[in-house]
C-alpha positions in Angstrom: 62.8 122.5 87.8 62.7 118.5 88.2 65.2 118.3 86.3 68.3 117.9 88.7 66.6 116.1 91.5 66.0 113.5 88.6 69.0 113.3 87.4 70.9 113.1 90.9 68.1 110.0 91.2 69.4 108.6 88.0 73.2 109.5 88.7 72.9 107.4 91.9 71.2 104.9 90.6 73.9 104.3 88.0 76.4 104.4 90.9 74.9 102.0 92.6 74.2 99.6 89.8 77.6 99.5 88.4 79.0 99.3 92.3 76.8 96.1 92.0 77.7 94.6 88.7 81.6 95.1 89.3 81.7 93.8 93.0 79.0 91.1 92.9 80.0 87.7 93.3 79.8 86.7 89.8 82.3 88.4 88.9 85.1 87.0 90.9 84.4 83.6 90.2 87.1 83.7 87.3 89.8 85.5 89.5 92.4 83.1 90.0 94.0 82.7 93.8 97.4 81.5 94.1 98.0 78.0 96.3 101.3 78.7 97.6 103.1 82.1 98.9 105.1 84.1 97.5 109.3 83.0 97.0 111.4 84.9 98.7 115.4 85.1 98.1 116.4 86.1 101.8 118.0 83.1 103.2 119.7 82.5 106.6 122.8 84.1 105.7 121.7 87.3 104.7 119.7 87.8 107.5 122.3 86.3 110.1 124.6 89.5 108.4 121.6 91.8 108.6 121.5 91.1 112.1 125.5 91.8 112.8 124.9 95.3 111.8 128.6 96.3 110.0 128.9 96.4 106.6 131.9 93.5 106.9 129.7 91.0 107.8 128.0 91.2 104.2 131.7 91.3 102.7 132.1 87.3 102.7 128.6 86.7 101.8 128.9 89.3 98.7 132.5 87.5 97.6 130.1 84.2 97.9 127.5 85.3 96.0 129.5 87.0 93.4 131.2 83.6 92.9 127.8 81.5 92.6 126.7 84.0 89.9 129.8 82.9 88.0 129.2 79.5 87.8 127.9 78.4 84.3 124.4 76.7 85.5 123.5 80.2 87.5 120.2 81.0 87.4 118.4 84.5 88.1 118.0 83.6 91.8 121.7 83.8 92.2 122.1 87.0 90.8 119.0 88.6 92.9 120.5 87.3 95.8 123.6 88.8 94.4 122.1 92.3 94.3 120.4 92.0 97.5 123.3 91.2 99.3 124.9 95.0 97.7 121.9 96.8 98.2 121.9 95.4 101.9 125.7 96.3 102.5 124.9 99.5 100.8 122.1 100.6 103.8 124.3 98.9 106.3 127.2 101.4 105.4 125.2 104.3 105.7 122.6 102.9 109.1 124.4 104.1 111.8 125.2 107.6 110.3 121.7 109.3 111.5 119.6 111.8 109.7 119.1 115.5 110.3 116.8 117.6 108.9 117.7 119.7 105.6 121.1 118.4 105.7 122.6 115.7 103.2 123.7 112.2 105.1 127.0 112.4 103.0 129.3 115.6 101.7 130.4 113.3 99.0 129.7 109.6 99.1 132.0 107.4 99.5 133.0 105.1 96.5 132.1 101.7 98.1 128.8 102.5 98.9 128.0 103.9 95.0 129.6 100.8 93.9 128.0 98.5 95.8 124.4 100.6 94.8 125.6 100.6 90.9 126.2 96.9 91.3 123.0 96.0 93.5 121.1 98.3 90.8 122.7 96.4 87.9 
């Protein structure tokens, strides 16, 4: 009849312990904390588009990017930037469109917004 009250005892005392042991300070002291934030690939151009709101105002900064990512010393920043700047045109094409409920936001999409999401996605 002791028997579960015992072993709830012992369940939460194994709880606790192991709460200890894996959140205790000694265990974090190996955890390494990086110095400096995180890179990011926006840069004043893309947002200065973002902020215009039409989908031609990404159309000159796509044309540059697509040309930096030719260039033979290119590295994988270009080509993010490349892919942000079609994803971003992409949801620019469709923002002003509006949502209802149950309803698709296109009858068919249009061909320059699945290109520009196959080439963002690529």
């Amino acid at each position: 009849m002791k028997l579960v009250p015992t072993l709830s005892v012992v369940t939460a005392a194994t709880i606790g312990i192991t709460g200890w042991m894996l959140l205790g300070a000694s265990s974090r002291d190996d955890t390494a904390v990086p110095k400096t934030a995180a890179v990011t690939l926006r840069t004043d151009e893309l947002q200065t588009a973002r902020r215009a709101c039409t989908p031609t105002a990404l159309d000159g900064l796509v044309l540059q990017r697509t040309a930096a990512t030719l260039a033979p010393d290119a590295g994988h920043a270009a080509f993010h930037q490349l892919a942000e700047a079609h994803l971003e045109r992409a949801l620019l094409r469709s923002h002003r469109r509006g949502l209802v409920v149950g309803t698709p936001t296109w009858s068919e999409l249009p061909r320059e917004l699945a290109d520009d999401v196959d080439r963002g996605l690529a």
